[in-house]
BALOBA-1460 file (C-alpha; in Angstrom, 3 decimals):
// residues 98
<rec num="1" residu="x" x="10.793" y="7.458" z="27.708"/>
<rec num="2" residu="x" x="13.590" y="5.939" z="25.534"/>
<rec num="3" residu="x" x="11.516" y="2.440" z="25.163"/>
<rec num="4" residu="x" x="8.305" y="4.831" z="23.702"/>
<rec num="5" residu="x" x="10.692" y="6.291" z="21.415"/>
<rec num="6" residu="x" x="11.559" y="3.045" z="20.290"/>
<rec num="7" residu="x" x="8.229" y="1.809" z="20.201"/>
<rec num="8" residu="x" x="7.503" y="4.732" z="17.766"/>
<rec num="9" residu="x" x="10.538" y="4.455" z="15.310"/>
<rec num="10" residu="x" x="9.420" y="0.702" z="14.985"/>
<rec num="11" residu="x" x="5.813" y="1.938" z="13.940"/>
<rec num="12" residu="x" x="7.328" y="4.355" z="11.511"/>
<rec num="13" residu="x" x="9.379" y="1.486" z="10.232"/>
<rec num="14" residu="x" x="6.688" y="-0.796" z="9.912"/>
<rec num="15" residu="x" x="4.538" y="2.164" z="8.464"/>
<rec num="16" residu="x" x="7.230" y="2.286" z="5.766"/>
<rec num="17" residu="x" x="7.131" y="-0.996" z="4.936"/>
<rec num="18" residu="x" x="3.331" y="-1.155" z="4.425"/>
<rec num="19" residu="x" x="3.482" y="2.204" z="2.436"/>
<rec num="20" residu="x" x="5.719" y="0.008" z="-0.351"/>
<rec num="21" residu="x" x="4.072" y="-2.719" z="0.170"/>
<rec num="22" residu="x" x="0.260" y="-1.231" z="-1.120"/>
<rec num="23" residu="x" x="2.525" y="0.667" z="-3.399"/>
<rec num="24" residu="x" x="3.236" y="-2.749" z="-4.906"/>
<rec num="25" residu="x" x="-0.033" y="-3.905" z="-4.781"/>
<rec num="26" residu="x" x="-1.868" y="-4.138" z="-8.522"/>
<rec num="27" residu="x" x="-5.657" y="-4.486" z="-8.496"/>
<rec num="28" residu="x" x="-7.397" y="-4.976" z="-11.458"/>
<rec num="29" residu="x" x="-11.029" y="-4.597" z="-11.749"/>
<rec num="30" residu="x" x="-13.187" y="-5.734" z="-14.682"/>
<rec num="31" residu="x" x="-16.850" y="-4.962" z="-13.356"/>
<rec num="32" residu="x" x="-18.003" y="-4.615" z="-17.072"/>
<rec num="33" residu="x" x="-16.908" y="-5.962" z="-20.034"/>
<rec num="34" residu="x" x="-14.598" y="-3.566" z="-22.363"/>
<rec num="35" residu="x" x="-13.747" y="-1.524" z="-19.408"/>
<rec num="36" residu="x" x="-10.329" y="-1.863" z="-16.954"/>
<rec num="37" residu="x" x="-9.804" y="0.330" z="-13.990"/>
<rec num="38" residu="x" x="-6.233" y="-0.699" z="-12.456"/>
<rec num="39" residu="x" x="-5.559" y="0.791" z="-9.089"/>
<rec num="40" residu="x" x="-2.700" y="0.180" z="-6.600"/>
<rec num="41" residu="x" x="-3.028" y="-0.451" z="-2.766"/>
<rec num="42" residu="x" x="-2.426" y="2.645" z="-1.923"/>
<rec num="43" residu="x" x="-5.097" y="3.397" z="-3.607"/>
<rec num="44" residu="x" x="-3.568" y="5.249" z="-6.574"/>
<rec num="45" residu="x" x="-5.091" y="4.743" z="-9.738"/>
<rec num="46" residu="x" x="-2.752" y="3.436" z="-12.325"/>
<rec num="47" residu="x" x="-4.892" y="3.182" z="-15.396"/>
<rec num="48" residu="x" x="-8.302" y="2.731" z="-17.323"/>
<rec num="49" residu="x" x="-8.763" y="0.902" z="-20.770"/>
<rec num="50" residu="x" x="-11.733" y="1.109" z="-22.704"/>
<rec num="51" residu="x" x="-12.495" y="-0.887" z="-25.237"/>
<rec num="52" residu="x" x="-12.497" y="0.613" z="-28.490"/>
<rec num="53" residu="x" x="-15.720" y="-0.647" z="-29.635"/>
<rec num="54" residu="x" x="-17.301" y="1.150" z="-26.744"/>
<rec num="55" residu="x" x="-16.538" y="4.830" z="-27.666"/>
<rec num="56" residu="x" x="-19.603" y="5.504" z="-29.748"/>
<rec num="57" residu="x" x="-22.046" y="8.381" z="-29.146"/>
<rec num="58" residu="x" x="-24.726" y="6.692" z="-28.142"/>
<rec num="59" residu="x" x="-22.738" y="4.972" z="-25.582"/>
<rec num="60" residu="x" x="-21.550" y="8.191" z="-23.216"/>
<rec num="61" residu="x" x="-23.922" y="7.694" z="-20.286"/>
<rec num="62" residu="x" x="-23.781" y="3.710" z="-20.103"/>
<rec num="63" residu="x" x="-19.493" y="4.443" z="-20.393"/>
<rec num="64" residu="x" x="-19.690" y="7.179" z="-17.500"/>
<rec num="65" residu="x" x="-21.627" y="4.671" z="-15.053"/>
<rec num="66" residu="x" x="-19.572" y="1.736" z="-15.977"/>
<rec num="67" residu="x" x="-16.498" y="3.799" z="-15.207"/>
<rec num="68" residu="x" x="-18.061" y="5.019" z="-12.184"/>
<rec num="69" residu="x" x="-19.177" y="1.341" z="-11.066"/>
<rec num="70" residu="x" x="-15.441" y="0.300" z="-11.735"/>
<rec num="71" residu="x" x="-13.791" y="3.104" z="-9.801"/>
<rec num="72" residu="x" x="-15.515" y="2.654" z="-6.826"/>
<rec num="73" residu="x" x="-15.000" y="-1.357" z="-7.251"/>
<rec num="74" residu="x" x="-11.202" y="-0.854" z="-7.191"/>
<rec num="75" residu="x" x="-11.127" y="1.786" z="-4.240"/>
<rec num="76" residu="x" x="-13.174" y="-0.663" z="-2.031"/>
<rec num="77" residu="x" x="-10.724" y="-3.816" z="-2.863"/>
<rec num="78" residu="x" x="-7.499" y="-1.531" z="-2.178"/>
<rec num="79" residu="x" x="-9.483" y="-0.529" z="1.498"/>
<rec num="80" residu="x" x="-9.276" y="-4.125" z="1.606"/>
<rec num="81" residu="x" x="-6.356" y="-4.727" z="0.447"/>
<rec num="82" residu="x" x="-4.615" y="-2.531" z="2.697"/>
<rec num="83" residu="x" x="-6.850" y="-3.485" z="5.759"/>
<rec num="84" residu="x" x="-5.305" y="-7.305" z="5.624"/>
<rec num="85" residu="x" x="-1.978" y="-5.975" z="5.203"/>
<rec num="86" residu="x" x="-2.385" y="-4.279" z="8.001"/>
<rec num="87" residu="x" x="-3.742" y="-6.995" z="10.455"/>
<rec num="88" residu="x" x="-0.662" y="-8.809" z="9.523"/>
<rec num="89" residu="x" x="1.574" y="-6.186" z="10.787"/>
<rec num="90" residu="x" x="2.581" y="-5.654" z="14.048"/>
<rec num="91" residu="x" x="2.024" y="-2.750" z="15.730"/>
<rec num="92" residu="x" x="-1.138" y="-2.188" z="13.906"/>
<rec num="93" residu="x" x="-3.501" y="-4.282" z="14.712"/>
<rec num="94" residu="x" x="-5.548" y="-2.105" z="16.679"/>
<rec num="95" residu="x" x="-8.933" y="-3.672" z="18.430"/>
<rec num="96" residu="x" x="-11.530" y="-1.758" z="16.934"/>
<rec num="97" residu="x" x="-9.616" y="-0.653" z="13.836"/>
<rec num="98" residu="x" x="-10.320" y="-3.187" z="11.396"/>
């Protein structure tokens, strides 16, 4: 019993680590030109630039689905991110998991 809750306080202390570590993680993603989405790897968003030049009327629906396409960019390379952090780690890599 005391060796399982050792075994667990070591997972929670390796959980911790990771947790900071995607925390610290910046991914930038550029999918279309003028537009930014920055995300961490917890998958946080930190920020979005647009290109001033962009922001014209005409320009709404092309600027929604860029967004869009950039958003969902970022959040798949933070799943990744994360995912290879967590192979690395023991304790976590789980067969079938990843």
């Amino acid at each position: 019993m005391l060796d399982q809750v050792k075994k667990l306080m070591e997972m929670k202390k390796q959980a911790d680590i990771l947790k900071k570590e995607l925390e610290a993680t910046i991914i930038e993603v550029q999918e279309t030109r003028g537009i930014k989405v920055v995300i961490n790897g917890a998958q946080i968003f930190q920020s979005i630039d647009i290109e001033e030049g962009l922001l014209t009327a005409g320009n709404k629906n092309r600027i929604q689905m860029d967004i869009l396409r950039g958003l969902n960019t970022a959040v798949k390379r933070s799943q990744q991110a994360a995912a290879n952090k967590m192979k690395n780690m023991p304790g976590f890599n789980l067969p079938g998991m990843m």
